[in-house]
C-alpha positions in Angstrom: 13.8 6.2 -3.5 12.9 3.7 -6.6 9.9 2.4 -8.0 9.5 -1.6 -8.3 8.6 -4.0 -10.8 4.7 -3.4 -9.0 4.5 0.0 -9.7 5.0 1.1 -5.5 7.4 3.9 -4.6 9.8 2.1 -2.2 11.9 4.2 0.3 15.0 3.5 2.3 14.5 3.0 5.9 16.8 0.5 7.1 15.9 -1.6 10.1 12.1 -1.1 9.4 9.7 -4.3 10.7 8.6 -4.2 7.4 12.0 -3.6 5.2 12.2 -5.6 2.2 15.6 -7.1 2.0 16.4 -5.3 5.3 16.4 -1.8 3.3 13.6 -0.5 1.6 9.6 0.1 2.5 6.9 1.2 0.4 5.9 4.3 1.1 2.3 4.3 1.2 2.8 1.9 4.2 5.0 4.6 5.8 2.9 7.5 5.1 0.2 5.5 6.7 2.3 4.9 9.9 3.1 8.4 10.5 -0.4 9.2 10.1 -1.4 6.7 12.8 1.6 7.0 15.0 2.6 4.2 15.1 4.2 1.2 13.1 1.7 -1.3 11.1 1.0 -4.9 12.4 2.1 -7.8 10.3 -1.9 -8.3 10.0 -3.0 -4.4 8.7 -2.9 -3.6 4.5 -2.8 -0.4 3.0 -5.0 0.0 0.2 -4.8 2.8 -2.4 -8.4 4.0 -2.9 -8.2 5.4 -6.6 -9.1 9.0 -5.6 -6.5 10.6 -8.3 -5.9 7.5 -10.9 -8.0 4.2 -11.8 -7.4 1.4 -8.7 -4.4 -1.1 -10.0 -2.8 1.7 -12.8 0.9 2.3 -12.2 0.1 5.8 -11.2 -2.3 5.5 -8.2 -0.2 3.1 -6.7 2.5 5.9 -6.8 -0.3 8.3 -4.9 0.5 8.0 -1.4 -1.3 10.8 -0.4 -2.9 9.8 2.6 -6.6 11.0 0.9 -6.0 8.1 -1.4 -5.2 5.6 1.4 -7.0 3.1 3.2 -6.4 0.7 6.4 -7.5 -2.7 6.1 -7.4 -4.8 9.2 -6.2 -7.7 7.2 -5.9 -8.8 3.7 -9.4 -10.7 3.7 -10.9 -7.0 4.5 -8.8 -6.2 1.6 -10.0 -8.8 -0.9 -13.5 -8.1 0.4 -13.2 -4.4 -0.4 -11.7 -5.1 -4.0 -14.8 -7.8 -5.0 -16.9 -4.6 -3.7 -14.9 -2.2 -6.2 -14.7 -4.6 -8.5 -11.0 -4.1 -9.2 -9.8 -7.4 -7.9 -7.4 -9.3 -10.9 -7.8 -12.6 -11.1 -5.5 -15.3 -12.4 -6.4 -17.7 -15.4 
């Protein structure tokens, strides 16, 4: 268990579909699959709601409760949802 340069809480779990560099997973993706059962398609995003710390702060990225998650279908439901919060960074 690490966090990376993103501020996500990564977890071992070789031969994951979703294992960065073959190893590691962030959790909130796992905590999400457990809660549905099942693994995540390449399509769905996890989104961390804010429920505990502002959206985009190191710390609620490292809530994986699953009160503070949310499934998007894709990530254009996920850039829709953070022009709705307001939260999305742009680049300049």
């Amino acid at each position: 268990r690490w966090i990376n340069k993103k501020g996500y809480v990564m977890i071992l779990a070789k031969g994951h579909p979703r294992a960065l560099g073959g190893k590691y997973v962030r959790e909130h993706q796992l905590v999400m699959e457990k809660h549905l059962g099942r693994y995540l398609t390449k399509e769905e995003v996890v989104h961390h709601k804010g429920v505990h710390f502002p959206i985009g702060s190191m710390e609620n990225k490292q809530d994986n409760s699953l009160e503070n998650l949310q499934l998007c279908k894709n990530s254009s439901e996920h850039t829709k949802l953070h022009h709705k919060l307001g939260t999305l960074k742009r680049n300049k």
